[in-house]
Kinemage of the C-alpha trace (Angstrom):
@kinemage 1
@onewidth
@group {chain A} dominant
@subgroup {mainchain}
@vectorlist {calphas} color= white
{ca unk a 1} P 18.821 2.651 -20.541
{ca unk a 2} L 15.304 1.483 -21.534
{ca unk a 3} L 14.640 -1.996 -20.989
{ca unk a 4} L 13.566 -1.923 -25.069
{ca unk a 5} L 16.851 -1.703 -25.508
{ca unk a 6} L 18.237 -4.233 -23.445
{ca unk a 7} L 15.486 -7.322 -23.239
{ca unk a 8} L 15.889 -9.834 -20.416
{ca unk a 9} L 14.565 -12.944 -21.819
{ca unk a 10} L 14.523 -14.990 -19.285
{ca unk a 11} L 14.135 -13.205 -15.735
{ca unk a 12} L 15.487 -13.726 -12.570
{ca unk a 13} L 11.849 -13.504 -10.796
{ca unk a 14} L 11.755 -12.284 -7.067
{ca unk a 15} L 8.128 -12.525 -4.970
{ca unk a 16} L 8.059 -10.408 -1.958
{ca unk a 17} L 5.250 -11.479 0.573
{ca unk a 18} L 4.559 -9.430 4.057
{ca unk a 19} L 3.733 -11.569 6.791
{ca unk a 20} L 2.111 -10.730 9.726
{ca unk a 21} L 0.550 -13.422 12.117
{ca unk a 22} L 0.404 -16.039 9.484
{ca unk a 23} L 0.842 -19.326 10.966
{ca unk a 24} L -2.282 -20.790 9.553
{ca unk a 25} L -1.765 -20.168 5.973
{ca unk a 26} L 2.106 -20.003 5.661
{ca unk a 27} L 3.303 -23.052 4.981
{ca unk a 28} L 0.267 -23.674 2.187
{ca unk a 29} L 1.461 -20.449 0.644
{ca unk a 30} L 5.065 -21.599 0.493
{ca unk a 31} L 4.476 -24.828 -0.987
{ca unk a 32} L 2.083 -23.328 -3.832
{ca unk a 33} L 4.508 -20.089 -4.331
{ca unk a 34} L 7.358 -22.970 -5.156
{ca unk a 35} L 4.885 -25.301 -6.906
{ca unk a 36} L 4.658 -22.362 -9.296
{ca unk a 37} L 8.508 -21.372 -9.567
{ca unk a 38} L 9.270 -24.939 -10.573
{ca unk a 39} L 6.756 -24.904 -13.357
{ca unk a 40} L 7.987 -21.379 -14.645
{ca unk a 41} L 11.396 -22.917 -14.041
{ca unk a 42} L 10.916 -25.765 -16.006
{ca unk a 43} L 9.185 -24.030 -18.804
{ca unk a 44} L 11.930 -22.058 -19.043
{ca unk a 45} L 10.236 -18.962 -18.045
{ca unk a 46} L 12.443 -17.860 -15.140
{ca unk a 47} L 16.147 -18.132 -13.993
{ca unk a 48} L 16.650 -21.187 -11.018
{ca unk a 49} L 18.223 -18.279 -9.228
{ca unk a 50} L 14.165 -16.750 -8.238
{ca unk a 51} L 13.819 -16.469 -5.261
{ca unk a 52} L 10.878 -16.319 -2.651
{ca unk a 53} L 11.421 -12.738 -0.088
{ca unk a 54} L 9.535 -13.771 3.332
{ca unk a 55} L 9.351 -10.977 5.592
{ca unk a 56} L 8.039 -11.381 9.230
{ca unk a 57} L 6.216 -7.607 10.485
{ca unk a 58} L 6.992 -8.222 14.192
{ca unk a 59} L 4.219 -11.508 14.069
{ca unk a 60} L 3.451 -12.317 17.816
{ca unk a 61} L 2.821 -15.752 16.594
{ca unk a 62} L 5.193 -18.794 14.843
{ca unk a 63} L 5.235 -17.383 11.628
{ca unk a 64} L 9.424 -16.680 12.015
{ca unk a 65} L 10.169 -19.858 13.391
{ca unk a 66} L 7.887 -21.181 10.018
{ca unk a 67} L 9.611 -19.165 8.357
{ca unk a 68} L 13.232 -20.147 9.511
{ca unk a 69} L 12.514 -23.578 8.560
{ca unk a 70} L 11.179 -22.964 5.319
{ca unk a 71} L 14.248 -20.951 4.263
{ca unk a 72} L 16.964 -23.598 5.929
{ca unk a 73} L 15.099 -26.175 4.138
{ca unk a 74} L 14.702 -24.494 0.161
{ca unk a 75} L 17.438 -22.584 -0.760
{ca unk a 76} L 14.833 -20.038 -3.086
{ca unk a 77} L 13.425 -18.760 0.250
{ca unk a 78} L 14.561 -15.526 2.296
{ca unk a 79} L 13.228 -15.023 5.495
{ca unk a 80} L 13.947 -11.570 6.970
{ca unk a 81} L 12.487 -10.342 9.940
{ca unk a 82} L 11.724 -6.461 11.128
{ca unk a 83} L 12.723 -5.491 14.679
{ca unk a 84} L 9.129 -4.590 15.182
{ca unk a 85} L 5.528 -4.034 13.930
{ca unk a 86} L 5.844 -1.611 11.486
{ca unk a 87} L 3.000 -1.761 9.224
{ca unk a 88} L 2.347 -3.613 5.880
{ca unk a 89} L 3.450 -1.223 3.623
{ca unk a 90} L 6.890 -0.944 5.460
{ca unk a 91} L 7.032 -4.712 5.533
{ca unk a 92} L 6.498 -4.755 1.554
{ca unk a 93} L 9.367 -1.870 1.701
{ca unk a 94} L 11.715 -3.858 3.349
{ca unk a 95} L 11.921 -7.040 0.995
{ca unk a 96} L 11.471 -4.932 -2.153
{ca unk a 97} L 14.661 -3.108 -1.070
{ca unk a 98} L 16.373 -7.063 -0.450
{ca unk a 99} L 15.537 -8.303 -3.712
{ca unk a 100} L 18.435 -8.081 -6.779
{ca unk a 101} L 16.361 -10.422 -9.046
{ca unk a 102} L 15.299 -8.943 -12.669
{ca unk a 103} L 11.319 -8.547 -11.933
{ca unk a 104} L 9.860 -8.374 -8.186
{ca unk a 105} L 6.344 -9.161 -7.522
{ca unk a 106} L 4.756 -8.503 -4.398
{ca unk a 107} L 1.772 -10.590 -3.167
{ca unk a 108} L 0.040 -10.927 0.396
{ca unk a 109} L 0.430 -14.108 2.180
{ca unk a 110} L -3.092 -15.488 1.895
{ca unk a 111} L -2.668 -15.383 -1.613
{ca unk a 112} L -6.424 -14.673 -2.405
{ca unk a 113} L -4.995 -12.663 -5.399
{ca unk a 114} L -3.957 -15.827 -6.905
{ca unk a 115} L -0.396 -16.963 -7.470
{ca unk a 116} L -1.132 -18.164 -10.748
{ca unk a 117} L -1.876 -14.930 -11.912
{ca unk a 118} L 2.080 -14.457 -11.936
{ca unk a 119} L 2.665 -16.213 -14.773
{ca unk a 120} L 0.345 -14.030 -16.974
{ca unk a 121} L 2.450 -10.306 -15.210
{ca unk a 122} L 5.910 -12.509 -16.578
{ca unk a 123} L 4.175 -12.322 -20.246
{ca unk a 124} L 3.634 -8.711 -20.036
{ca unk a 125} L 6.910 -7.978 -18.649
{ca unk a 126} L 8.868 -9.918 -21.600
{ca unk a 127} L 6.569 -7.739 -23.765
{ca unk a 128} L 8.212 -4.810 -22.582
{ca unk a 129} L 5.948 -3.183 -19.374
{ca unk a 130} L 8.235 -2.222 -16.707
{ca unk a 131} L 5.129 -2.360 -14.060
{ca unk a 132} L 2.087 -5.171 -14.235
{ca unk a 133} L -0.883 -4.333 -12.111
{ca unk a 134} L -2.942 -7.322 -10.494
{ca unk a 135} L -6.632 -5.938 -10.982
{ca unk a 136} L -9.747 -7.531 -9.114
{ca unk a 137} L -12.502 -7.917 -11.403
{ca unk a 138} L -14.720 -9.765 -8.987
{ca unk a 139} L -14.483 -9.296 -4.857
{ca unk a 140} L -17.458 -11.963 -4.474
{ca unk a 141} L -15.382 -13.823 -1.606
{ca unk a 142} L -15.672 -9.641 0.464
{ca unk a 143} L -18.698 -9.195 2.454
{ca unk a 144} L -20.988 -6.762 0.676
{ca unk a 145} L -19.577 -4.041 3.667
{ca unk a 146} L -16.210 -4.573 2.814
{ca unk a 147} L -16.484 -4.272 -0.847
{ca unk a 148} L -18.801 -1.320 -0.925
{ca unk a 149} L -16.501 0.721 1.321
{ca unk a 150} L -13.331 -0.734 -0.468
{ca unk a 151} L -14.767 0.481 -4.008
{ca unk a 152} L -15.930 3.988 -2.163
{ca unk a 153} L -12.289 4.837 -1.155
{ca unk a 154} L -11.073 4.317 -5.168
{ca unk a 155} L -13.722 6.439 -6.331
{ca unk a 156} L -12.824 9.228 -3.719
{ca unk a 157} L -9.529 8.954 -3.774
{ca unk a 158} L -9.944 9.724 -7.522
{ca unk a 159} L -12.185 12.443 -6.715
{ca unk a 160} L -9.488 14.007 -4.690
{ca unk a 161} L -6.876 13.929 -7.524
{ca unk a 162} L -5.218 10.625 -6.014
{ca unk a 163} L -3.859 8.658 -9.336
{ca unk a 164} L -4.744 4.891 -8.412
{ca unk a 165} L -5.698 1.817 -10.596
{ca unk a 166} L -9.421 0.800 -9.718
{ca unk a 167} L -9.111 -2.039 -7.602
{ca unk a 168} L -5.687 -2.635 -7.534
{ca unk a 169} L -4.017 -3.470 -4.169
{ca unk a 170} L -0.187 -4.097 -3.570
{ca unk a 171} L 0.046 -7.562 -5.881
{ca unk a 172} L 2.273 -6.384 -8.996
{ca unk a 173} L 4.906 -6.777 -10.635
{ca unk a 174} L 8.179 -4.129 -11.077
{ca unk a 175} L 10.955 -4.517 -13.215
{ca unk a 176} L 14.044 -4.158 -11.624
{ca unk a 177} L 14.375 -0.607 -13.162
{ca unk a 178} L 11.235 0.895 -11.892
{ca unk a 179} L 11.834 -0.520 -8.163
{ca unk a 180} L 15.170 0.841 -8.353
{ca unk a 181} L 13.583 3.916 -9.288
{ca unk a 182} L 10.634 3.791 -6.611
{ca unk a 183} L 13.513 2.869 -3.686
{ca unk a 184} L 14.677 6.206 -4.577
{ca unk a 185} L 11.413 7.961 -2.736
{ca unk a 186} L 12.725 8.905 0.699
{ca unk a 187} L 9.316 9.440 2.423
{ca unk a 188} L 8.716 7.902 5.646
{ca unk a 189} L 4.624 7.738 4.866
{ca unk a 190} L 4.708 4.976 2.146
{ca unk a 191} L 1.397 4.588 0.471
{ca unk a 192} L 3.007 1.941 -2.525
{ca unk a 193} L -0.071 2.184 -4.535
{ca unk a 194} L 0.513 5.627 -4.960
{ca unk a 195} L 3.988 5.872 -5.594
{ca unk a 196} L 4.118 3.229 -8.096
{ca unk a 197} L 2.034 5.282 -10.294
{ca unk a 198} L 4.112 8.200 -9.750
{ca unk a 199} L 6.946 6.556 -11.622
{ca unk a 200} L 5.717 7.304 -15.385
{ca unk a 201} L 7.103 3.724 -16.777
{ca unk a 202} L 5.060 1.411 -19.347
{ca unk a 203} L 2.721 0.021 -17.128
{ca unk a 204} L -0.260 -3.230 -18.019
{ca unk a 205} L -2.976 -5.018 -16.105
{ca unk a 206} L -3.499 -8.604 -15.292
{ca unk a 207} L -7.353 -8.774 -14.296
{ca unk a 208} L -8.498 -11.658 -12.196
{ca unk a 209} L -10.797 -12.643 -9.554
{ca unk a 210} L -10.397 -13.091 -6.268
{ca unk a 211} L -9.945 -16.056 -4.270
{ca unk a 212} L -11.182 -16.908 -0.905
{ca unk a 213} L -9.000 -16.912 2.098
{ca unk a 214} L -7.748 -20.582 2.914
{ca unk a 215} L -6.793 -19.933 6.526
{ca unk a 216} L -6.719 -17.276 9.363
{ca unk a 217} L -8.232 -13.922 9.363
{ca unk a 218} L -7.952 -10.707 7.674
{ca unk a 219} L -5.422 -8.572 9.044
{ca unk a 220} L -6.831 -5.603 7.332
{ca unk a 221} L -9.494 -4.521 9.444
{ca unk a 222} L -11.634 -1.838 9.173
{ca unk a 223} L -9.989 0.416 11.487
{ca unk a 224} L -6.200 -0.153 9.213
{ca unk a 225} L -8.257 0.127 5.626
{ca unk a 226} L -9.598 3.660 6.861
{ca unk a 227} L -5.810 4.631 8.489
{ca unk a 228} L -4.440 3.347 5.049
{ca unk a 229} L -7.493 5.464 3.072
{ca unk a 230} L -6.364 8.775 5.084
{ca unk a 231} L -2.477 8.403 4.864
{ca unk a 232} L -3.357 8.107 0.642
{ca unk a 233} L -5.276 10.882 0.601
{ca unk a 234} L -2.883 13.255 2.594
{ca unk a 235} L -0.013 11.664 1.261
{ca unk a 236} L -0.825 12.285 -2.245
{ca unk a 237} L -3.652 14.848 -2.425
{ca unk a 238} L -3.982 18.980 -0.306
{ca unk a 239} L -7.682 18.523 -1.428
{ca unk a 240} L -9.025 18.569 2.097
{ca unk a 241} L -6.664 21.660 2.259
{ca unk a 242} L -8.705 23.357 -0.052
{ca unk a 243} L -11.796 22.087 1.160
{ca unk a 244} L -10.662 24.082 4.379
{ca unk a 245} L -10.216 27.378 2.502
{ca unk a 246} L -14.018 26.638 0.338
{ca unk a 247} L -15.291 25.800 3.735
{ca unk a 248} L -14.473 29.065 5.491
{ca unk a 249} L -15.929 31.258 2.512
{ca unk a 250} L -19.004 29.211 2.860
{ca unk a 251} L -19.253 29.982 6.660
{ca unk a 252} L -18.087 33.080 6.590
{ca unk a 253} L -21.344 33.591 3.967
{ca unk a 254} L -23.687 31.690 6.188
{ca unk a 255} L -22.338 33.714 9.683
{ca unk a 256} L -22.880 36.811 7.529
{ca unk a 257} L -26.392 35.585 6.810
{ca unk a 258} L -26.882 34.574 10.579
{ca unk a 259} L -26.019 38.459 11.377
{ca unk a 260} L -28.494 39.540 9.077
{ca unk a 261} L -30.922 37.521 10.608
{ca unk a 262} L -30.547 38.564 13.489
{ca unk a 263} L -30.512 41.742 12.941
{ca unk a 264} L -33.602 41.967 11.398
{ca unk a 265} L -35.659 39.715 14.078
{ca unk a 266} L -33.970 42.505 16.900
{ca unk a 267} L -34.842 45.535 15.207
{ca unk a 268} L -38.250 44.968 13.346
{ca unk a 269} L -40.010 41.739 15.695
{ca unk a 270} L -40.753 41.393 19.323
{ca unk a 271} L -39.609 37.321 19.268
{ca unk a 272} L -35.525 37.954 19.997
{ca unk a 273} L -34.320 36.815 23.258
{ca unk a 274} L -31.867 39.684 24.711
{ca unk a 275} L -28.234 37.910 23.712
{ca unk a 276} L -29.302 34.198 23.160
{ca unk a 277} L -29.504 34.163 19.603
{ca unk a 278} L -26.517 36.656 18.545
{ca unk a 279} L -24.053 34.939 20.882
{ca unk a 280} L -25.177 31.597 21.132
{ca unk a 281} L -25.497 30.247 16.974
{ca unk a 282} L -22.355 32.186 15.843
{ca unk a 283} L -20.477 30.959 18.539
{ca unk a 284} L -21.435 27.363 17.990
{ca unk a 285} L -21.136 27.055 14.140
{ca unk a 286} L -17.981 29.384 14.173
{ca unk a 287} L -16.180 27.114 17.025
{ca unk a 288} L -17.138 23.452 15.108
{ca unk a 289} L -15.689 25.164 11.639
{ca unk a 290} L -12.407 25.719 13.997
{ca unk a 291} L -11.986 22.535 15.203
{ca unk a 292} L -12.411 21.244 11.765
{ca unk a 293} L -10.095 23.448 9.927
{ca unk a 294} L -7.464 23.090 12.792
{ca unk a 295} L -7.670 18.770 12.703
{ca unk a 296} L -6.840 18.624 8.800
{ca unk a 297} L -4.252 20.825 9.325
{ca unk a 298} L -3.009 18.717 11.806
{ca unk a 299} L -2.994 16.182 10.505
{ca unk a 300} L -0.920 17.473 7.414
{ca unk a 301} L 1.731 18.928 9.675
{ca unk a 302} L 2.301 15.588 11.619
{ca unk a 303} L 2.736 14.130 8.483
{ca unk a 304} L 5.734 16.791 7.898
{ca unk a 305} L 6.574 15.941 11.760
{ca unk a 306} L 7.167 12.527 10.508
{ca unk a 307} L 8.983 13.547 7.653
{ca unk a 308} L 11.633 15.913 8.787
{ca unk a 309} L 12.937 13.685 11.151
{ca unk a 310} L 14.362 11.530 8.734
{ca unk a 311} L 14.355 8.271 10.882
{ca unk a 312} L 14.421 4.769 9.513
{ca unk a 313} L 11.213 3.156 8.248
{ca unk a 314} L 12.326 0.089 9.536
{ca unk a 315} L 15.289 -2.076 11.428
{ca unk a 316} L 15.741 -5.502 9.906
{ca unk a 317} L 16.142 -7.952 12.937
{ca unk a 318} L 17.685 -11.111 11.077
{ca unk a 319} L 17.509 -12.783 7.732
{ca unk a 320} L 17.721 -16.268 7.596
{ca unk a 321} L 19.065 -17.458 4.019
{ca unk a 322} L 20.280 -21.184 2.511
{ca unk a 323} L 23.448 -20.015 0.838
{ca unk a 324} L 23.143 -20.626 -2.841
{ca unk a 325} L 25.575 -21.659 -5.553
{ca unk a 326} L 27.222 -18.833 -7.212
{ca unk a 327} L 24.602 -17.093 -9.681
{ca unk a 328} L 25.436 -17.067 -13.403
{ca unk a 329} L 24.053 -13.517 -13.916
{ca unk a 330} L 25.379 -10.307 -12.201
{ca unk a 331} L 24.660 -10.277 -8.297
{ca unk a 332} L 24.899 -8.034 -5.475
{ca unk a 333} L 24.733 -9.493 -2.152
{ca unk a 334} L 21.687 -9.128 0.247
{ca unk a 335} L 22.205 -6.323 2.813
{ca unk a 336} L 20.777 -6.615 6.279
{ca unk a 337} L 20.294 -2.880 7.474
């Protein structure tokens, strides 16, 4: 049933935030994450049963211990911890999939997207838009590298077919019928950004800028932005698959042209070296096409590889939980993998 026809007034509001190596900045981001769920609480804006979805990505540091405490101590905090490093978009994964709360936002720990900006995505969502997209109008706090490249990659992506909101990251909010709907993918590649638009629902945007980072580093290097870049584009686009097919008529043009050539400087001219020039520039342009072609193939078919096998994105380790009073609306109990 459309939520149209079924209006929650007031939500039950769930925020799902991927840690990784976040000791520095944790316990600031907890206290201002339940700053602002008392004032949505107490302007009636939210249920007392939100909660706050902590998930530890296999930090080598003492974010889960910070964590541990947080949740014994506030009984709106969930800690769950992953067996492993697996990745910020499987972290994300695994407390969307924990949450039962009406509307789930997802927001990185440093909060440089602003946790204010939540209360403006619960406005939208009572006026009816299943998914509310946290847009960056400004990046002034990125160096000029990092926000050249990071608006590049939109404007390819888009170029290769991908469907993304300009400068929109993973901070938005999902009605509890669209994540239900987007824990339905089964792909082992998760590329969120991408898959949220694949659901179709009534989507807005909250546009904001950017904060800077009050702690710790960036742990979105450049070496992850370009692995997350290429698993969007072969996730959701077989334009470099084409390319491959536009790229052997064009060589197969230019080797016919090289032929010609040389040809013509054997048979009319006295400059041709006996078997350098016939052997040597086909061979070279021919082999580097190859190599080419046969690396974006590959890369597609370890992407099936990954696929086929069917294993789990994840293992949840632990979650670490303040048992709550007994909720007034309709709940399902947390599962732990």
């Amino acid at each position: 049933m459309s939520r149209s026809h079924s209006v929650i007034e007031v939500p039950a509001l769930a925020i799902v935030v991927p840690c990784y190596n976040e000791e520095e900045i944790l316990q600031e981001t907890c206290s201002e994450l339940l700053q602002l769920m008392d004032e949505l609480e107490g302007s009636g804006r939210i249920q007392p049963t939100s909660k706050i979805y902590l998930v530890d990505d296999g930090s080598r540091d003492a974010t889960w211990p910070l964590m541990e405490a947080i949740a014994a101590h506030d009984r709106r905090v969930v800690a769950i911890r992953l067996s492993r490093n697996r990745g910020h978009q499987n972290a994300l994964h695994a407390g969307l999939s924990q949450t039962v709360e009406d509307a789930v936002v997802s927001i990185d720990a440093d909060l440089q997207d602003g946790a204010d900006n939540i209360a403006a995505m619960l406005e939208h969502y009572a006026a009816g838009s299943e998914v509310v997209y946290g847009v960056r109008t400004e990046r002034q706090t990125d160096t000029f590298f990092k926000r050249f490249t990071a608006e590049g990659y939109y404007k390819v992506m888009h170029k290769l077919g991908v469907d993304l909101v300009f400068n929109h990251a993973d901070f938005r909010l999902l009605s509890r019928r669209a994540l239900d709907a987007l824990l339905e993918y089964p792909e082992a590649n998760l590329f969120l950004r991408g898959m949220v638009r694949e659901l179709g629902f009534t989507a807005s945007q909250v546009e904001y800028e950017r904060r800077v980072r009050a702690a710790g580093d960036s742990k979105y290097p450049l070496r992850r932005m370009l692995s997350l870049a290429w698993s969007g584009i072969t996730a959701f686009s077989t334009a470099p698959l084409r390319a491959i097919t536009v790229l052997g008529v064009v060589s197969s043009a230019l080797s016919v042209a090289v032929i010609a050539w040389v040809l013509v400087t054997r048979l009319f001219t006295d400059n041709a070296v006996p078997g350098w020039a016939s052997i040597l520039l086909p061979l070279l342009f021919i082999g580097s096409v190859q190599l080419l072609c046969v690396g974006v193939i590959g890369e597609y078919i370890a992407k099936l590889y990954e696929e086929v096998k069917r294993r789990p994105k994840y293992h949840i380790d632990q979650i670490c939980r303040t048992q709550a009073p007994v909720a007034k609306y309709q709940h399902r109990e947390l599962e732990s993998n």
